[in-house]
C-alpha positions in Angstrom: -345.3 23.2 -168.9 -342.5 24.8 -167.3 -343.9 28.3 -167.4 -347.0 26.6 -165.7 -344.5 25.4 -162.8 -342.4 28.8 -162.8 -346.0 30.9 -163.0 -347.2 28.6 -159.4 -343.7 29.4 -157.7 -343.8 33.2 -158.4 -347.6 32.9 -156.7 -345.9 30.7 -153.6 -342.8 32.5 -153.1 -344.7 35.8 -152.8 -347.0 34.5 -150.3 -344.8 33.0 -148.4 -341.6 35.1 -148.5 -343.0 38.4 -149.6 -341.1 38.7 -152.8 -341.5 36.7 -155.7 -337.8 37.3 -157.3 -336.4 35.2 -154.5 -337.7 32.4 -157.2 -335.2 33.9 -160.3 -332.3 33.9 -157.7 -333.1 30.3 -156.7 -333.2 29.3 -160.7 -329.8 31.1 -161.0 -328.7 29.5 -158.1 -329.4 26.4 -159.5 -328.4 26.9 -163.2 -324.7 27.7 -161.6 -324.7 24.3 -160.3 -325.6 22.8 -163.7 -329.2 22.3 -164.5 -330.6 24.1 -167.5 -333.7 26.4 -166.6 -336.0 23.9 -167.3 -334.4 21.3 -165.0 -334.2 24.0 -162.2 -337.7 25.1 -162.5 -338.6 21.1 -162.0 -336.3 21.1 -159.4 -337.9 23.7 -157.1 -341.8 22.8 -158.2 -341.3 19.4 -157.1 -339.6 20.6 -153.4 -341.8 23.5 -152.8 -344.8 22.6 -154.6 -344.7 18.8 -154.5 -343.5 18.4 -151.7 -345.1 20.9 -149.4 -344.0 19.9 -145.8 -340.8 21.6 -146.8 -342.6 25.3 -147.6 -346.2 25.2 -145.9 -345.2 26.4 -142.3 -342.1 28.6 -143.5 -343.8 31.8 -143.6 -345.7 32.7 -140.4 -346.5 36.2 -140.0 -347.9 38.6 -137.0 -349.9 41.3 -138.2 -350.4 43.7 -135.1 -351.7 47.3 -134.6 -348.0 48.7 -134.5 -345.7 45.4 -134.9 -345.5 42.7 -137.6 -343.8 39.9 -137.2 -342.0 37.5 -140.1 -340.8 34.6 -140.1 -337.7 33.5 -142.9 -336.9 29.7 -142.6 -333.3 28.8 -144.1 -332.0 25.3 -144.6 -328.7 26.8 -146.1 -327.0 29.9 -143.9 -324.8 31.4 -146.7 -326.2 30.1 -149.8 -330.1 32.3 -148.5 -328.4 35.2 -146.7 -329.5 36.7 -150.6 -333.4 35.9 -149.7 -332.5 37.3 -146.2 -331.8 40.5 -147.8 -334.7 40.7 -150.1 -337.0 39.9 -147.4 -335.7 42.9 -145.3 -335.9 45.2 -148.6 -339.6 44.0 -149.1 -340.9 44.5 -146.0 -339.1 48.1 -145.5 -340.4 48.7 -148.4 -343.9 47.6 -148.0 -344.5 47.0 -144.0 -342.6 49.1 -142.2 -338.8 49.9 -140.2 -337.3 46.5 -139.5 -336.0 47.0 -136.0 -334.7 43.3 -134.8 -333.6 40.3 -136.7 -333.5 37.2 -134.8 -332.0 33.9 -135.2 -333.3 30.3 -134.9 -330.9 28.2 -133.4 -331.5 24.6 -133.5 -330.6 21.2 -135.1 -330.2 21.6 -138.9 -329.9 18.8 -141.5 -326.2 19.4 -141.1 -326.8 18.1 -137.5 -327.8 14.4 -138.5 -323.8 14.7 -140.2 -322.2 16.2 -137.2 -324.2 15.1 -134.3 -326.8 16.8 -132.3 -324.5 18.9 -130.4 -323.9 21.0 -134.2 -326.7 23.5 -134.1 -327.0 26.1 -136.6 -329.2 28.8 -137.8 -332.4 27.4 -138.8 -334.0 30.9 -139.6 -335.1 34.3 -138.6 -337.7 36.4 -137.1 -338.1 39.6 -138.1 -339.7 42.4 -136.2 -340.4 45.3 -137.8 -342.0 48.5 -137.1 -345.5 49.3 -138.9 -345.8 52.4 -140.7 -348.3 55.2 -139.6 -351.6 55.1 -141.5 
């Protein structure tokens, strides 16, 4: 059963983020915190498949002639900086020369703790550079 749930994340997280190891470093992430690998493959099924307002929209994409556009949503800054860089290697590996990283500002869920005037970074666009044919 598990393998079922772990097989459906690989499938999501490289649809949606470009790279489906990002899933293993969330299961490690989560095994440092306690859970067994078992408990930490439930864990992420049930938010990202499950419960799919928090993944559907996450991964938008522009796919022009000479520019591609990603977009990497975070909900935690330092503890996905990892999936940050594994999303750059992917698409300089695959895509093309990443040439801007921008940052979404906005109300996180850390704002409903310390009041709307706490923004923080709520994720990135990346522009990158398409390859010549």
């Amino acid at each position: 059963m598990a393998e079922d749930k772990l097989s459906k994340l690989y499938e999501l997280y490289k649809r949606v983020y470009g790279n489906e190891n990002i899933v293993d470093r969330e299961i490690s992430r989560l095994m440092k915190e306690g859970l067994s690998r078992e408990e930490a493959i439930n864990k992420l099924y049930e938010r990202d498949i499950e419960a799919p307002s928090t993944i559907q929209p996450q991964y938008n994409r522009y796919d022009g002639k000479f520019w591609g556009i990603y977009y990497l949503p975070i909900s935690s800054f330092v503890e996905e900086l990892p999936k940050l860089g594994e999303t750059l290697d992917y698409i300089e590996e695959n895509h093309g020369e990443v040439v801007a990283v921008i940052p979404n500002i906005g109300i996180t869920p850390t704002s409903i703790i310390l009041g709307t005037s706490f923004q923080g970074v709520k994720g990135f666009s990346i522009v990158y550079r398409k390859r010549k044919s």
